[in-house]
BALOBA-1460 file (C-alpha; in Angstrom, 3 decimals):
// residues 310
<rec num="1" residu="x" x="23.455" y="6.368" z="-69.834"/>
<rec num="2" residu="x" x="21.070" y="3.914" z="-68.068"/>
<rec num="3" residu="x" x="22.180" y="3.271" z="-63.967"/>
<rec num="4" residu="x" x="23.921" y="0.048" z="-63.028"/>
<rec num="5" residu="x" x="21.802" y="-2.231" z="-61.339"/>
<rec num="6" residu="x" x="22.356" y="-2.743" z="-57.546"/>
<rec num="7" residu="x" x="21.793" y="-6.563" z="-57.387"/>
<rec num="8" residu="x" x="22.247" y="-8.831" z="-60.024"/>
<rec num="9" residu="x" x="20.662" y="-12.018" z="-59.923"/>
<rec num="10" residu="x" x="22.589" y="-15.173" z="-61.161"/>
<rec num="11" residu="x" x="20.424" y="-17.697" z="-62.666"/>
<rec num="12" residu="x" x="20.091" y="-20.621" z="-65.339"/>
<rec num="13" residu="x" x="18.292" y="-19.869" z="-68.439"/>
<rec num="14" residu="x" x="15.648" y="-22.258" z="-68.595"/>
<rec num="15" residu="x" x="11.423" y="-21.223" z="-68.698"/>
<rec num="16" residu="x" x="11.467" y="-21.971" z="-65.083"/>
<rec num="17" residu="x" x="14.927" y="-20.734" z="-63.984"/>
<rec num="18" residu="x" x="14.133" y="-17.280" z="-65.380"/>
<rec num="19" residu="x" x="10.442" y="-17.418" z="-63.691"/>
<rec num="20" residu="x" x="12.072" y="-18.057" z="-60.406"/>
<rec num="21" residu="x" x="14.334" y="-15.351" z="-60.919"/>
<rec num="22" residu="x" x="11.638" y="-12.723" z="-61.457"/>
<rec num="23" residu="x" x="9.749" y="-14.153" z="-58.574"/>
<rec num="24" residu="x" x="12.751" y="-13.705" z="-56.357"/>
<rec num="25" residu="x" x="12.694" y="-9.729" z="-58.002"/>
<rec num="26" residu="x" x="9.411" y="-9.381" z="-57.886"/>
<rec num="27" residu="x" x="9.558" y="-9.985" z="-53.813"/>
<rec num="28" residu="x" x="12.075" y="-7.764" z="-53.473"/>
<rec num="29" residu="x" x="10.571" y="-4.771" z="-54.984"/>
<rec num="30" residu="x" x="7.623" y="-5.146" z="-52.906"/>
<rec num="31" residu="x" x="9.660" y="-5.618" z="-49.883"/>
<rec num="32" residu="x" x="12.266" y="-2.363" z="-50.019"/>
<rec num="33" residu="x" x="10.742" y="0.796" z="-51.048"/>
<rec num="34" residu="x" x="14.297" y="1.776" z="-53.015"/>
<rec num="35" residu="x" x="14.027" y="-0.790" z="-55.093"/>
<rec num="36" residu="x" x="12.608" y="-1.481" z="-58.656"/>
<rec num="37" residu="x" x="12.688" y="-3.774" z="-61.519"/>
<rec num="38" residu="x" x="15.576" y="-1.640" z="-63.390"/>
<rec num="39" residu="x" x="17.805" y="-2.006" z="-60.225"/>
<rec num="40" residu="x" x="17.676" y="-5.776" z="-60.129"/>
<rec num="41" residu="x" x="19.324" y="-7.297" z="-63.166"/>
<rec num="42" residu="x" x="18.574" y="-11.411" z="-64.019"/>
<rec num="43" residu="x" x="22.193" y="-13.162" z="-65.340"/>
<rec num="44" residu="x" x="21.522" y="-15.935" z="-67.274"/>
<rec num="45" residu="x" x="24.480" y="-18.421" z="-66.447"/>
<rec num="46" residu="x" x="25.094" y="-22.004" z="-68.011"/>
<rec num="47" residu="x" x="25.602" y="-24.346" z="-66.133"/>
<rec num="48" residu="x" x="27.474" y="-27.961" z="-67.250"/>
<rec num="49" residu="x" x="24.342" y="-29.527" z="-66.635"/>
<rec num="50" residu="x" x="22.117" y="-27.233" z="-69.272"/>
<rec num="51" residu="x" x="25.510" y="-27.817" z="-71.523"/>
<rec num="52" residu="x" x="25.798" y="-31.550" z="-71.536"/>
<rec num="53" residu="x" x="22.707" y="-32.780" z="-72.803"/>
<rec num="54" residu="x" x="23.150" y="-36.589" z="-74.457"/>
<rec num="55" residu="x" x="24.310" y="-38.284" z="-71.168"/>
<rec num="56" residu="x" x="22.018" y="-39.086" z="-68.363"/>
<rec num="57" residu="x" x="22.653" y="-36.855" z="-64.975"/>
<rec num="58" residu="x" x="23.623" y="-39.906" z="-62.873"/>
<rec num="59" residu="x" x="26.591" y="-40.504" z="-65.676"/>
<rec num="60" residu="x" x="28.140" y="-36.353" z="-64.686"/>
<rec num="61" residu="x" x="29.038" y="-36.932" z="-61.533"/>
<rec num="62" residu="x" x="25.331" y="-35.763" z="-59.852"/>
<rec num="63" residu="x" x="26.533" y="-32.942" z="-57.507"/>
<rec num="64" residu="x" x="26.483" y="-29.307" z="-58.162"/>
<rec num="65" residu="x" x="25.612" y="-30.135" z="-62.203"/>
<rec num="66" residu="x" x="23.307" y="-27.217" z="-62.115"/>
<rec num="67" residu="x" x="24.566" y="-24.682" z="-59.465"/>
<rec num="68" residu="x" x="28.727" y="-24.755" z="-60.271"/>
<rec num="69" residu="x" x="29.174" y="-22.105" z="-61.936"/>
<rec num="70" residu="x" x="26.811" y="-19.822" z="-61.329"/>
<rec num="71" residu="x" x="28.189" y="-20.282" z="-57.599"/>
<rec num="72" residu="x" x="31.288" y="-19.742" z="-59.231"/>
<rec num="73" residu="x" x="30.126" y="-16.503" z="-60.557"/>
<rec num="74" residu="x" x="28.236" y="-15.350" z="-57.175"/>
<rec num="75" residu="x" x="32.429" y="-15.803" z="-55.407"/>
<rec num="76" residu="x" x="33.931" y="-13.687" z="-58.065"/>
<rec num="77" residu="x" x="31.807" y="-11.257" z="-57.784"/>
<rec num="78" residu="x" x="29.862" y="-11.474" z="-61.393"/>
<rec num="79" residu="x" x="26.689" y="-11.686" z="-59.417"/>
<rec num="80" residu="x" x="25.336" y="-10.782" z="-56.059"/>
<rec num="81" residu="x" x="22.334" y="-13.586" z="-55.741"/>
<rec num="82" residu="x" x="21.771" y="-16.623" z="-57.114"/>
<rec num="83" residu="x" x="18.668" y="-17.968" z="-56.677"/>
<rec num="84" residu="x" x="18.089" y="-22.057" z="-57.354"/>
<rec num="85" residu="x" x="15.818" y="-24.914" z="-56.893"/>
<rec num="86" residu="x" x="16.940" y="-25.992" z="-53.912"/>
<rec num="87" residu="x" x="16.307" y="-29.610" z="-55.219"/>
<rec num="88" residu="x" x="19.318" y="-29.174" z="-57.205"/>
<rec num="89" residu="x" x="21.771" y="-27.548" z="-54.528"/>
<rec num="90" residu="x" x="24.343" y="-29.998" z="-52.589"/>
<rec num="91" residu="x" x="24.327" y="-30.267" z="-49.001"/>
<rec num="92" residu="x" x="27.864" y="-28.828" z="-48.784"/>
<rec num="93" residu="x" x="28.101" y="-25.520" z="-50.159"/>
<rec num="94" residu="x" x="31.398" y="-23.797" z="-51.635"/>
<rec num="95" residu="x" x="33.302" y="-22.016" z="-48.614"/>
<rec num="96" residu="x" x="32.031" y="-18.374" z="-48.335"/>
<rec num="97" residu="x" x="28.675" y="-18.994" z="-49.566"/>
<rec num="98" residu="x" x="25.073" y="-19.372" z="-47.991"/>
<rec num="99" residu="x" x="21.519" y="-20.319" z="-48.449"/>
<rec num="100" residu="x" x="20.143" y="-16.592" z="-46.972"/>
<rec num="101" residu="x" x="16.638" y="-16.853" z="-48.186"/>
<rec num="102" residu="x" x="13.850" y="-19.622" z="-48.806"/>
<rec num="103" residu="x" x="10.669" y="-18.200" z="-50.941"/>
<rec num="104" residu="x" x="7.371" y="-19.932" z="-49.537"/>
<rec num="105" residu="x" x="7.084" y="-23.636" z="-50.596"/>
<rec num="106" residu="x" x="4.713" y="-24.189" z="-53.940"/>
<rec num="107" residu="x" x="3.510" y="-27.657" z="-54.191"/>
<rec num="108" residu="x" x="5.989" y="-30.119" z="-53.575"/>
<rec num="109" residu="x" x="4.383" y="-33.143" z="-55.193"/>
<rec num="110" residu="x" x="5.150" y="-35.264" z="-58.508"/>
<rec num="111" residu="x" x="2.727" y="-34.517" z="-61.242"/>
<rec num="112" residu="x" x="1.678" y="-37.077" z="-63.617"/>
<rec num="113" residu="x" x="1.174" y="-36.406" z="-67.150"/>
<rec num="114" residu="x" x="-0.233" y="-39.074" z="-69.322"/>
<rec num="115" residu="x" x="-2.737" y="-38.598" z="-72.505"/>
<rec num="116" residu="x" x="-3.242" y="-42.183" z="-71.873"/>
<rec num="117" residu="x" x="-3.826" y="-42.731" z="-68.086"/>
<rec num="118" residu="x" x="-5.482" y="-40.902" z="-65.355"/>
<rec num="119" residu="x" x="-2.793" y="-42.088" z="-62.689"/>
<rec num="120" residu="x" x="0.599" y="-44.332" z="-62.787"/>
<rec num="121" residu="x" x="-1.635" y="-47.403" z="-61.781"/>
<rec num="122" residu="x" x="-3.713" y="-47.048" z="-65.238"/>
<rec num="123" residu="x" x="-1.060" y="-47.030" z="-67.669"/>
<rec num="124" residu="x" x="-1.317" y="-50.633" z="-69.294"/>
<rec num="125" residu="x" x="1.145" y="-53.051" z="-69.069"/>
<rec num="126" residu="x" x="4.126" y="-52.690" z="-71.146"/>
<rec num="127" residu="x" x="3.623" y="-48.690" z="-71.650"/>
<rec num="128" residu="x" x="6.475" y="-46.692" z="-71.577"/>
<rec num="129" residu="x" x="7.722" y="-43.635" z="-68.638"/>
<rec num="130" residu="x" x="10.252" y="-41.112" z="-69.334"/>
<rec num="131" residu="x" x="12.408" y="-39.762" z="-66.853"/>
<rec num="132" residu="x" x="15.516" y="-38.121" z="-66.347"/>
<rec num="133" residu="x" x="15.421" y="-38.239" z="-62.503"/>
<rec num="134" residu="x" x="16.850" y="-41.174" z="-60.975"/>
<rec num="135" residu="x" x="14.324" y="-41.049" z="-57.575"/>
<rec num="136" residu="x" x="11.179" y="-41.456" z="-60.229"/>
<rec num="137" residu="x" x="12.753" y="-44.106" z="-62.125"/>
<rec num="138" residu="x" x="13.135" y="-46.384" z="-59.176"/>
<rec num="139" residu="x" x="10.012" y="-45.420" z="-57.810"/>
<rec num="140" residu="x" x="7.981" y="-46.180" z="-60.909"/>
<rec num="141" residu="x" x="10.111" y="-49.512" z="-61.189"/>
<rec num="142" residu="x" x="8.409" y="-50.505" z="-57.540"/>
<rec num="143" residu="x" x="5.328" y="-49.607" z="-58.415"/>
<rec num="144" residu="x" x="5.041" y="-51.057" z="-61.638"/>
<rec num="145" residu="x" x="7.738" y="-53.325" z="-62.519"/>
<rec num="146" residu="x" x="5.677" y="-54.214" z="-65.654"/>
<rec num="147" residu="x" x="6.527" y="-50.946" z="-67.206"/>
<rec num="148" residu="x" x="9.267" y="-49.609" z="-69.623"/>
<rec num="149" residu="x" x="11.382" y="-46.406" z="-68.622"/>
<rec num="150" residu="x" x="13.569" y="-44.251" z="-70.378"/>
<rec num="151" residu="x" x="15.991" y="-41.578" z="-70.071"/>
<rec num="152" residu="x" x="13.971" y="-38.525" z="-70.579"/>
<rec num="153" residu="x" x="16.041" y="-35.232" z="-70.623"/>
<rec num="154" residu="x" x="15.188" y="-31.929" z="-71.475"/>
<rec num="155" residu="x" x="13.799" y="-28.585" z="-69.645"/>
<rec num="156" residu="x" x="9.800" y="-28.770" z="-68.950"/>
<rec num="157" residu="x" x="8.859" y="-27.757" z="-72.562"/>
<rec num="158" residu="x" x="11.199" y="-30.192" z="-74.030"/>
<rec num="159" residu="x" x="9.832" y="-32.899" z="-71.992"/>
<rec num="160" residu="x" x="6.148" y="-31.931" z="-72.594"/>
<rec num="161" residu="x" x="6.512" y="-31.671" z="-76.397"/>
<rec num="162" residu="x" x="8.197" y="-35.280" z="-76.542"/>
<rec num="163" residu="x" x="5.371" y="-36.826" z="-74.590"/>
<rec num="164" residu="x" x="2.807" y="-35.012" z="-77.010"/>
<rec num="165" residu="x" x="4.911" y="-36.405" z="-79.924"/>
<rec num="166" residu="x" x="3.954" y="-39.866" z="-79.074"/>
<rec num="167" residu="x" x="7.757" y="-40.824" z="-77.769"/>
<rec num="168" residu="x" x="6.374" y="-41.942" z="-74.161"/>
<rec num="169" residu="x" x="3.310" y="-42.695" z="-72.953"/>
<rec num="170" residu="x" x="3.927" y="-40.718" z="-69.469"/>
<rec num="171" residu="x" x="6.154" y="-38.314" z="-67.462"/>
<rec num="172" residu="x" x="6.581" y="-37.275" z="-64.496"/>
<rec num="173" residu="x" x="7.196" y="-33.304" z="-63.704"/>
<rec num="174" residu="x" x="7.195" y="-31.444" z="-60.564"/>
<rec num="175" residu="x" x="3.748" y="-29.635" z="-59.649"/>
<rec num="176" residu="x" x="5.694" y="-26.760" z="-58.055"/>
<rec num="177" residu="x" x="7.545" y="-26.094" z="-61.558"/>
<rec num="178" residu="x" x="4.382" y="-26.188" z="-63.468"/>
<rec num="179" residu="x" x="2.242" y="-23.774" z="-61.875"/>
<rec num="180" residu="x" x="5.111" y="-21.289" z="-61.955"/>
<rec num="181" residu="x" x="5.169" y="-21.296" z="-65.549"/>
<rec num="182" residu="x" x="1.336" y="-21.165" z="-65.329"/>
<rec num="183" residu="x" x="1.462" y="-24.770" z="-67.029"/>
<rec num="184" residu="x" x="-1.176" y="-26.560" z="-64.098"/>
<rec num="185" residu="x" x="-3.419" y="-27.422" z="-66.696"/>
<rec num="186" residu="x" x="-0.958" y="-29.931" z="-68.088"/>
<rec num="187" residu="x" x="-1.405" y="-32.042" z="-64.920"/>
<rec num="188" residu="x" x="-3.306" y="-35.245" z="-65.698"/>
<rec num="189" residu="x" x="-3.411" y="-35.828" z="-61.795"/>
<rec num="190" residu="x" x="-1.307" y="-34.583" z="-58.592"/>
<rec num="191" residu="x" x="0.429" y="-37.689" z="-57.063"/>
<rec num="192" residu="x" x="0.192" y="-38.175" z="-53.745"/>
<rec num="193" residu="x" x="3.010" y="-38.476" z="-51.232"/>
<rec num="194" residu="x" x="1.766" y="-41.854" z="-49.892"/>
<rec num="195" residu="x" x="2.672" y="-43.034" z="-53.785"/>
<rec num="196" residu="x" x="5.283" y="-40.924" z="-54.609"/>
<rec num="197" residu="x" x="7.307" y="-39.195" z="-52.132"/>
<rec num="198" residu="x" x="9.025" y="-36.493" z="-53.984"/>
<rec num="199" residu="x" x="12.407" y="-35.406" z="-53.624"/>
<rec num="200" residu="x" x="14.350" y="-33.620" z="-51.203"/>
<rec num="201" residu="x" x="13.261" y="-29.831" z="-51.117"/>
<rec num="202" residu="x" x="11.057" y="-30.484" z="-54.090"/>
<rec num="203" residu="x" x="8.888" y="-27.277" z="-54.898"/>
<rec num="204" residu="x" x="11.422" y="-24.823" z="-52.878"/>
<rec num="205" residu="x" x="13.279" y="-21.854" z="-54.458"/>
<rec num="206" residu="x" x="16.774" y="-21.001" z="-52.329"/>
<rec num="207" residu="x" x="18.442" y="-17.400" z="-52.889"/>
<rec num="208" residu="x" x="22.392" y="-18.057" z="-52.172"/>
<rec num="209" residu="x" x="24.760" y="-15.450" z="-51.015"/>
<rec num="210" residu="x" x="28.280" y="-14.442" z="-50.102"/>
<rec num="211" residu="x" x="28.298" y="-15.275" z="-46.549"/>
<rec num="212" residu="x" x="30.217" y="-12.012" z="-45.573"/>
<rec num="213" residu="x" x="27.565" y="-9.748" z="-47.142"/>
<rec num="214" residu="x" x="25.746" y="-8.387" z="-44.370"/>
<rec num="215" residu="x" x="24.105" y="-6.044" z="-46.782"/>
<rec num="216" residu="x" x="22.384" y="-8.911" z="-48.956"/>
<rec num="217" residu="x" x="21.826" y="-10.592" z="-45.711"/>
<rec num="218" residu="x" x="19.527" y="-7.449" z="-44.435"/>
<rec num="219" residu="x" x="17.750" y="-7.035" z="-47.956"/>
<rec num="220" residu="x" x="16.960" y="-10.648" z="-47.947"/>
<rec num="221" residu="x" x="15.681" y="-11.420" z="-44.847"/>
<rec num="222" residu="x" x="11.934" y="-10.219" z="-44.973"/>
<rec num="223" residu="x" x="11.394" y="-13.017" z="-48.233"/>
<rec num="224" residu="x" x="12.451" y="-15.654" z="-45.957"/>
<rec num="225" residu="x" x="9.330" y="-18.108" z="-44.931"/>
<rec num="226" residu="x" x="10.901" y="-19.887" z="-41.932"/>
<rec num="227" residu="x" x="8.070" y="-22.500" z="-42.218"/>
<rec num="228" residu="x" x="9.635" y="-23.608" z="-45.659"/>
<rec num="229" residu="x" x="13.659" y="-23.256" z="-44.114"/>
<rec num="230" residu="x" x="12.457" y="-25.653" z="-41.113"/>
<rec num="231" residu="x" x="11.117" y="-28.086" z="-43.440"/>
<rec num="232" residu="x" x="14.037" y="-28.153" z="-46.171"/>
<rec num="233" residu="x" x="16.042" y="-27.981" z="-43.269"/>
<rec num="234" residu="x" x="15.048" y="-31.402" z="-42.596"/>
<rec num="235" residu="x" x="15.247" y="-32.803" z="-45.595"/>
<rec num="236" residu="x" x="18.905" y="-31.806" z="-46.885"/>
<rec num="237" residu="x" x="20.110" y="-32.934" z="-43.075"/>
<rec num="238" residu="x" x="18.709" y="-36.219" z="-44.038"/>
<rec num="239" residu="x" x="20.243" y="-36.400" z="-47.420"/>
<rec num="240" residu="x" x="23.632" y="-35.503" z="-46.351"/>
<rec num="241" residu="x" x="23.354" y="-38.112" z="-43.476"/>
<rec num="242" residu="x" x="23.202" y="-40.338" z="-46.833"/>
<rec num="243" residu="x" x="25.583" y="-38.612" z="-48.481"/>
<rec num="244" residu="x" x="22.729" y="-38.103" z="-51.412"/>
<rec num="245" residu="x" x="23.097" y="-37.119" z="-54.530"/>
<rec num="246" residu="x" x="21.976" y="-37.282" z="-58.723"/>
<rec num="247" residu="x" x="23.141" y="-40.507" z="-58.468"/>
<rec num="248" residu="x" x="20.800" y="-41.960" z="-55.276"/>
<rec num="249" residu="x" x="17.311" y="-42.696" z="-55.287"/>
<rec num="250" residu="x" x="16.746" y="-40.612" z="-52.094"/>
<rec num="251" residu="x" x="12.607" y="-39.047" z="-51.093"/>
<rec num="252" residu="x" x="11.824" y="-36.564" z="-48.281"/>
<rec num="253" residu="x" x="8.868" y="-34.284" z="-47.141"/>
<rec num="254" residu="x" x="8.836" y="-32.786" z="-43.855"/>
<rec num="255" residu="x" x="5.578" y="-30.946" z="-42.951"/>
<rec num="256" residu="x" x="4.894" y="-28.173" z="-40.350"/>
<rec num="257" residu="x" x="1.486" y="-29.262" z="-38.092"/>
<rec num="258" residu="x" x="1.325" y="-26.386" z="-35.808"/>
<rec num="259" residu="x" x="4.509" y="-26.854" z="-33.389"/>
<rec num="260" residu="x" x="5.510" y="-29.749" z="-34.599"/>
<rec num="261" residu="x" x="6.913" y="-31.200" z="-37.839"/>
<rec num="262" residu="x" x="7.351" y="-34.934" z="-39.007"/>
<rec num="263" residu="x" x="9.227" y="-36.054" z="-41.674"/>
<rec num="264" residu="x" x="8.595" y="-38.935" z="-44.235"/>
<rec num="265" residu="x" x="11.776" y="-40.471" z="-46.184"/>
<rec num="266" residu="x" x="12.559" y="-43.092" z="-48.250"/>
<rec num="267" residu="x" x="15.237" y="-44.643" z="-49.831"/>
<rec num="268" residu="x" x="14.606" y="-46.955" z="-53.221"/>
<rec num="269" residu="x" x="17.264" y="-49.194" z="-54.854"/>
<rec num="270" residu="x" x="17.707" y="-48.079" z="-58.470"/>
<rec num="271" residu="x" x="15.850" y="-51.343" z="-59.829"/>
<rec num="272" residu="x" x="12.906" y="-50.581" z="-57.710"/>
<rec num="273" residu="x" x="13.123" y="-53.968" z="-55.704"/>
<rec num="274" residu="x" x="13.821" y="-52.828" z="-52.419"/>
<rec num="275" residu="x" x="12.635" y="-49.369" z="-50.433"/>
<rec num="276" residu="x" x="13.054" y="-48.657" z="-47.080"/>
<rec num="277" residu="x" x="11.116" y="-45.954" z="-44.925"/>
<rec num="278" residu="x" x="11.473" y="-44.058" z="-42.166"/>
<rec num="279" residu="x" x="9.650" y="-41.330" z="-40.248"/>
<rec num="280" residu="x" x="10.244" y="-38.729" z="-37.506"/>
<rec num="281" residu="x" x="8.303" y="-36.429" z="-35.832"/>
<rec num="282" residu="x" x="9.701" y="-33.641" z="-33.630"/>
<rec num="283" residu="x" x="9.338" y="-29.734" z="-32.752"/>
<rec num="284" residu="x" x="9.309" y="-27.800" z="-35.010"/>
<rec num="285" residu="x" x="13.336" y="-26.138" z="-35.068"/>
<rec num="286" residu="x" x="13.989" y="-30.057" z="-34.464"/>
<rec num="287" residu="x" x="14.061" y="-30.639" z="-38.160"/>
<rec num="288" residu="x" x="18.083" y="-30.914" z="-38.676"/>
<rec num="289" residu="x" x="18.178" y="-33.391" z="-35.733"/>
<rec num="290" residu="x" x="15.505" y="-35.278" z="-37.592"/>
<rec num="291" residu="x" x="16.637" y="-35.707" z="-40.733"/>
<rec num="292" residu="x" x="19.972" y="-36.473" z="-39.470"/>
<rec num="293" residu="x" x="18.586" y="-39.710" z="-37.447"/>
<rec num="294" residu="x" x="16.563" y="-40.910" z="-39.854"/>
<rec num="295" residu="x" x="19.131" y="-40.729" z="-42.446"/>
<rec num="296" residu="x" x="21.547" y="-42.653" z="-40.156"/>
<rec num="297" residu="x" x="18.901" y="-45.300" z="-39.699"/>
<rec num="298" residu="x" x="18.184" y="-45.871" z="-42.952"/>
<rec num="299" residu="x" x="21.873" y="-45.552" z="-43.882"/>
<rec num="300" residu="x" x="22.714" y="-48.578" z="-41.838"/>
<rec num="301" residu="x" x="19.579" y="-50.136" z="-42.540"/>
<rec num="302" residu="x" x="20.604" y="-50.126" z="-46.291"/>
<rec num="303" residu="x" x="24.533" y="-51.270" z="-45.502"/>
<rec num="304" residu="x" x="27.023" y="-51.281" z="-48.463"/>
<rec num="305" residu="x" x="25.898" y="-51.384" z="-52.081"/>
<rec num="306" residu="x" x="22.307" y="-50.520" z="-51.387"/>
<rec num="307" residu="x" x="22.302" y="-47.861" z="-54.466"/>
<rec num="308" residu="x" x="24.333" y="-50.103" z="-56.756"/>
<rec num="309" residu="x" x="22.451" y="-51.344" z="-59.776"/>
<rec num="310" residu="x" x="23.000" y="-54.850" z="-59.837"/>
């Protein structure tokens, strides 16, 4: 009979989910000598958001659409990690759970991915952008109001195989995701941050635990990058100062500059006529404080009905 493994590792099924997953494995191997592949079992979990596929996310209720239940699994005890894009995670956790663990950032940029267009600005006029995320749409809206968008769901080979099928003329993908799955080649061009801020904690992987397993806690702690958990740090203060979620067009990137950090964010009406900025900059274990401000400025900068589509 084959040993139970130690750790099991709770996870969505996608390309990328699993990839992340055997990253996370991978890391801990290396790190603890008593460890190996067999020990560390991957549990694929669905989650309502890989179930419910012919509504767009802002329609499900946004928060926790693709974390739910394997958190729900991780409290019962099914699993013992669950490791996430931390893009996807709400600010407020279930009680008894944790963020332990944040892998070292990959790129956080937007890619864009066009066999017609080199960048957003060359697209021609009319030409048509599909996107499922609700930040991009309203960001390509105030860029280029003279362009069509449409709801464009799907995991990253979904996505890519309807833009090669003619049904868009251009996406938008995360770089981060792409290289993982060793897809970088499919990047027409790397946007930059000063075009496209991306969104909160874009391009970081965050391992979850029970918060009263000091065990996990230990085994964990030398994949942490605290350069990465002071940045997203940051960001997630700032979108919980705005209450952020599927449903708001909210962009952050903090950046670590030797002891200090400074973080960009922006907040874009969903019709893409209005954005308002703000910056910070700080020390570098400032970053909560930071986001925090900035998201009360631009909060009350917005007022009421700022992310209502007129």
């Amino acid at each position: 009979m084959a040993p139970q493994p130690r750790i099991r590792i709770g996870t969505r099924g996608s390309p990328l989910a699993l990839a992340q997953a055997r990253e996370v494995r991978a890391r801990l191997v290396i790190a603890h000598e008593d460890l190996d592949n067999d020990a560390i079992a991957i549990e694929v979990i669905r989650t309502s958001g890989d179930r419910i596929r012919d509504r767009p996310l802002k329609e499900l209720g946004g928060k926790g659409l693709f974390t739910k239940e394997i958190e729900e699994a991780l409290i019962a005890g099914a699993v013992d990690l669950a490791v996430h894009s931390m893009k996807d995670v709400p600010t407020e956790l279930p009680p008894g759970l944790e963020i332990a663990c944040l892998l070292p950032r990959e790129d956080p940029r937007d890619a864009f991915i066009s066999p017609v267009a080199a960048t957003l600005d060359g697209l021609p006029a009319g030409a048509v952008v599909g996107s499922s995320s609700l930040r991009r749409v309203a960001q390509v809206r105030l860029a280029r109001p003279d362009l069509g968008v449409v709801d464009y769901r799907g995991n990253v080979e979904t996505r890519l195989n309807k833009l090669d099928a003619g049904t868009v003329q251009a996406t938008f993908l995360a770089c981060a995701g792409l290289n993982r799955l060793g897809m970088a080649g499919r990047i027409t061009s790397a946007v930059p941050p000063e075009v496209m801020l991306p969104a909160v904690a874009q391009g970081a992987i965050g391992i979850e635990q029970r918060a009263d397993d000091e065990g996990m806690r230990a085994r964990l702690a030398p994949l942490n990058d605290r350069s990465t958990a002071r940045c997203v740090a940051a960001e997630r203060a700032l979108l919980a100062a705005l209450d952020g979620s599927c449903r708001t067009p909210i962009a952050a990137l903090a950046l670590l500059d030797g002891d200090d950090l400074w973080l960009r964010a922006q907040i874009i009406r969903p019709d893409g006529s209005t954005a308002l900025d703000a910056d910070r900059h700080g020390g570098i274990d400032d970053g909560a404080a930071l986001g925090r401000d900035a998201g009360d400025e631009l909060r009350h900068r917005a007022g009421p009905g700022f992310f209502t589509e007129d």
